[in-house]
C-alpha positions in Angstrom: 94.8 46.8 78.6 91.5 45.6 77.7 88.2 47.9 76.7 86.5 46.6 79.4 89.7 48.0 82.0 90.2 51.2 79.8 86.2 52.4 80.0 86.5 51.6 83.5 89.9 53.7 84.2 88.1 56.7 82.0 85.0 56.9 84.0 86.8 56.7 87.4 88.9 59.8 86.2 85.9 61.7 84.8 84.1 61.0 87.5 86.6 62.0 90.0 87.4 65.2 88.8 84.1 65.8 87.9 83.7 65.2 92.0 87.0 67.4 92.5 85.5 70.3 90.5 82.5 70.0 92.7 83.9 70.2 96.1 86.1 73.3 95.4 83.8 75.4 92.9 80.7 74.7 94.7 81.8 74.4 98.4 85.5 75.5 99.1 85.3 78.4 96.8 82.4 80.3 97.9 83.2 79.8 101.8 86.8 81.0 101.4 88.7 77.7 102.0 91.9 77.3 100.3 92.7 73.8 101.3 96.4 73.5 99.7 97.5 72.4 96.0 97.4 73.4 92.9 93.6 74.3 93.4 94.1 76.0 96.6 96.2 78.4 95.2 94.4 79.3 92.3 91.0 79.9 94.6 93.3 82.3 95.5 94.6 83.5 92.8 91.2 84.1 91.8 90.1 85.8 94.5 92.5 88.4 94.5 93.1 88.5 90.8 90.3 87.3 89.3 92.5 84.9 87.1 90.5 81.9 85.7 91.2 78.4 88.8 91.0 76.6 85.9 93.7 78.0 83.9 95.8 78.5 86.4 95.8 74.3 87.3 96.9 74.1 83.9 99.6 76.7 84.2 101.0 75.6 87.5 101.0 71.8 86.7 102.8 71.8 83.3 106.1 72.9 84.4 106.5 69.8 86.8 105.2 67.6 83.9 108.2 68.8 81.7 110.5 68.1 84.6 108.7 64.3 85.1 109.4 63.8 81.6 112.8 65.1 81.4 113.6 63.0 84.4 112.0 60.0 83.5 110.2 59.8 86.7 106.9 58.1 85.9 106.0 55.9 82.6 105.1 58.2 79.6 101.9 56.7 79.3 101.0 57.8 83.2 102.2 61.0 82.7 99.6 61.5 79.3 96.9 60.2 81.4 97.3 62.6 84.4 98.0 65.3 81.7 94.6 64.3 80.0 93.4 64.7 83.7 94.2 68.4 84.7 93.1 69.3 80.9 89.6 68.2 81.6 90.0 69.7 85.5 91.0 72.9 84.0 88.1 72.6 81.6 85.7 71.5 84.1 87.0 74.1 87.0 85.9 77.1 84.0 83.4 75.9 82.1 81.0 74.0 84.8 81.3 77.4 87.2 78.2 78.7 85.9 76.3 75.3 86.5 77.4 74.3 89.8 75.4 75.5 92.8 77.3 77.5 95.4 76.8 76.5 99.0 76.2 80.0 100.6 75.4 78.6 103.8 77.1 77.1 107.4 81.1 77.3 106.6 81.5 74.2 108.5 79.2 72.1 106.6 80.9 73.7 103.3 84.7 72.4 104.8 83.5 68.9 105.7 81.7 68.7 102.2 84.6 69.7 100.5 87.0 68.0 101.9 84.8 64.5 101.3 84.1 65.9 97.5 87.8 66.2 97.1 88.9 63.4 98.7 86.6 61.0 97.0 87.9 63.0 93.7 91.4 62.4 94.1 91.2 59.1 95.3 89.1 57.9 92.2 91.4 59.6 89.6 94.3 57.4 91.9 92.7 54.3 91.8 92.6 55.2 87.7 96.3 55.2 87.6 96.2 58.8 87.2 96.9 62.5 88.7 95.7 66.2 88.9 99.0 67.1 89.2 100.4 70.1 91.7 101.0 69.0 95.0 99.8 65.6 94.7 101.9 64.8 92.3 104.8 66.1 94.4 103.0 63.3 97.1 103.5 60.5 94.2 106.8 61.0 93.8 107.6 60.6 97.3 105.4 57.9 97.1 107.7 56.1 94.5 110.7 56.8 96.5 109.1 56.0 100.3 106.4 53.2 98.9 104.8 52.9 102.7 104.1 56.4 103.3 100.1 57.1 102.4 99.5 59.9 99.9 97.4 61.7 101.3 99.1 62.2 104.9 102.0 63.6 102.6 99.5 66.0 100.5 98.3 67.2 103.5 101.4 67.6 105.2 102.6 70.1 102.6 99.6 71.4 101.5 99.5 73.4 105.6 102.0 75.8 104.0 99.4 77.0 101.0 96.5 77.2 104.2 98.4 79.3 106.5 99.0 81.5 103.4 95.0 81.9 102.7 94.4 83.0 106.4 96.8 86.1 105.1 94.9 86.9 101.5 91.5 86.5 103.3 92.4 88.5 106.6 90.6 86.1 108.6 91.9 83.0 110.9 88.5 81.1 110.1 89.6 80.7 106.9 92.8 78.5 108.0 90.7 76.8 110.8 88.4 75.7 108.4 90.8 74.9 105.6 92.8 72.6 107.9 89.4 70.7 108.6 89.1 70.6 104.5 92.1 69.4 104.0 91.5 66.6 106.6 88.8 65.2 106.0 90.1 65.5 102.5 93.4 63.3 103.3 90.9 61.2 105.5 88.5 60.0 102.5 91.6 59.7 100.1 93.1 57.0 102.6 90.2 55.3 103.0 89.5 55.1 99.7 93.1 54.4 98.3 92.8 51.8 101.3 90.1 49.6 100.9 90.7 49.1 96.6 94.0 47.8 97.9 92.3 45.4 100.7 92.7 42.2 100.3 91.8 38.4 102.3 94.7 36.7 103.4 94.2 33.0 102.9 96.1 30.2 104.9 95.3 26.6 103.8 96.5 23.6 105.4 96.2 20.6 103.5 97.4 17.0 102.9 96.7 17.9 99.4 99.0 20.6 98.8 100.1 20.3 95.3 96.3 19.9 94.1 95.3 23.7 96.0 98.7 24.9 94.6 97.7 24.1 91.3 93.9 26.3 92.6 95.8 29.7 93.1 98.1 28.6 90.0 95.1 28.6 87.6 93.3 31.8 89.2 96.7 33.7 88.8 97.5 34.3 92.4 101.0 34.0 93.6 101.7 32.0 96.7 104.4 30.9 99.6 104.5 27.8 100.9 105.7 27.5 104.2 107.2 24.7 106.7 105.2 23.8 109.3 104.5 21.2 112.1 101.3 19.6 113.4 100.9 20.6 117.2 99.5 17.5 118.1 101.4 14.9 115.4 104.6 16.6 114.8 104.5 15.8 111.7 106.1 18.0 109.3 103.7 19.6 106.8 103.6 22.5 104.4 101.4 25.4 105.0 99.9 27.9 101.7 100.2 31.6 102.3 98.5 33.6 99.7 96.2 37.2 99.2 93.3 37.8 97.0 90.4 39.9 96.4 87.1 39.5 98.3 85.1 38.0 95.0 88.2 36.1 93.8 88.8 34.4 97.4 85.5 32.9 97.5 86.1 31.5 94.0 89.5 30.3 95.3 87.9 28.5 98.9 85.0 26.5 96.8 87.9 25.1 94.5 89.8 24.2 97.5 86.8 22.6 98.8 86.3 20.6 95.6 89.8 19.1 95.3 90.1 18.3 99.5 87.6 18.7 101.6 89.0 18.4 104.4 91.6 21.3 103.8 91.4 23.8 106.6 91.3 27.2 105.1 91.8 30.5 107.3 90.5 33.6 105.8 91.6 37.2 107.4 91.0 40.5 105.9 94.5 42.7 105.1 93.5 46.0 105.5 96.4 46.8 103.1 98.4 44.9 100.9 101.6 46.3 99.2 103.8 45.0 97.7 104.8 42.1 94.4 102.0 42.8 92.2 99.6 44.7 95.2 99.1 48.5 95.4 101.2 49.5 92.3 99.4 52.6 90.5 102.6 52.6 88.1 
């Protein structure tokens, strides 16, 4: 991996967690929202124990990254990287609790709030081929195993178990309603997030040409399918290119395809998601 790829992959972790630690210590904490995971258990944890959040991450999460390794499940370089992840969670959960403000105000506002802090969070340290373990990295495996489910429809999914178990160590059904709203919006912004870094432009290109814009997605690294087809008018048998790029590269790729035959016909569609080959692989 270059320096230029590896600074970028450590400042989206950082500063997803950094936005993780944010939405549960300074909103979901104080209002009484345990929305699921790791972290939803330890606000509880702490609330009837006292028991440091951020210890607790780190206590919960290493037993099912011995049993990753053991298996084999993930690469052992992802599994340092999300290990290096709930360290600094765990640091950041404890040592940035004095810092952060804590919302004291409308519950609502602090479940929406949290749930986009979070989200956003999660999604970042995702989209740096990383975890913060827990129940998320139950969602990855699953993930791995079911590659078109979304992540965080799963994480929410399980994490309703851990919310209807707050409404029971609070004493107070607000506390679940607004939970499940946390963990929504939560699962909302991850998806959306997750979603459009793996957007991509669909590019069709007709052209008499077709060796010379073969050889354009050839030198820009994008794979392509050439397919059979006939002019409606003509009949005449001609070969159509199918290929998918990013936003800033497809531009690149349509004044090249310009250059070499102008009178190509390019069709550009967006692709709200792409999976798949080379797309929307985190390992």
């Amino acid at each position: 991996m270059k320096e230029k790829d590896t600074k970028a992959v450590i400042l989206l972790n950082v500063a997803g967690i950094f936005l993780y630690t944010a939405g549960m210590r300074s909103f979901a904490a104080p209002a009484q929202i345990a929305p699921g995971g790791a972290s939803g258990i330890a606000i509880l944890v702490n609330y009837m124990t006292g028991f440091p959040m951020g210890l607790f991450c780190s206590l919960f999460n290493f037993p099912i990254l011995a049993v990753v390794l053991w298996k084999r499940i993930f690469p052992g370089r992802f599994v340092a990287k999300a290990t290096a992840s709930i360290v600094l969670l765990s640091l950041m959960t404890d040592l940035l609790a004095p810092v952060l403000p804590h919302y004291q105000g409308n519950a609502l506002l602090a479940a929406l709030f949290a749930g986009a802090f979070m989200g956003c969070g999660l999604a970042m340290v995702y989209l740096g081929t990383s975890d913060t373990g827990g129940i998320t990295m139950i969602g990855l495996i699953l993930q791995k195993y079911f590659p078109h489910l979304k992540v965080g429809t799963l994480v929410s999914a399980i994490n309703m178990i851990i919310v209807l178990a707050s409404g029971l160590v609070y004493r107070n059904i607000d506390s679940i309603l607004y939970a499940v709203i946390t963990v929504y919006v939560s699962g909302l912004f991850m998806d959306k997030l997750v979603n459009q870094a793996n957007s991509r432009d669909l590019i069709i290109v007709v052209s008499e040409c077709t060796d010379k814009v073969r050889c354009v997605f050839l030198d820009e690294k994008k794979g392509i399918t050439i397919l059979k087809g006939e002019g409606g008018y003509t009949s005449e048998t001609q070969r159509v290119i199918l290929g998918a790029a990013g936003k800033a590269d497809c531009m690149k790729i349509q004044e090249k395809i310009r250059r070499v035959d102008p009178s190509a016909l390019i069709i550009i569609a967006e692709a709200s998601n792409v999976v798949g080959k080379s797309f929307g692989r985190m390992l």
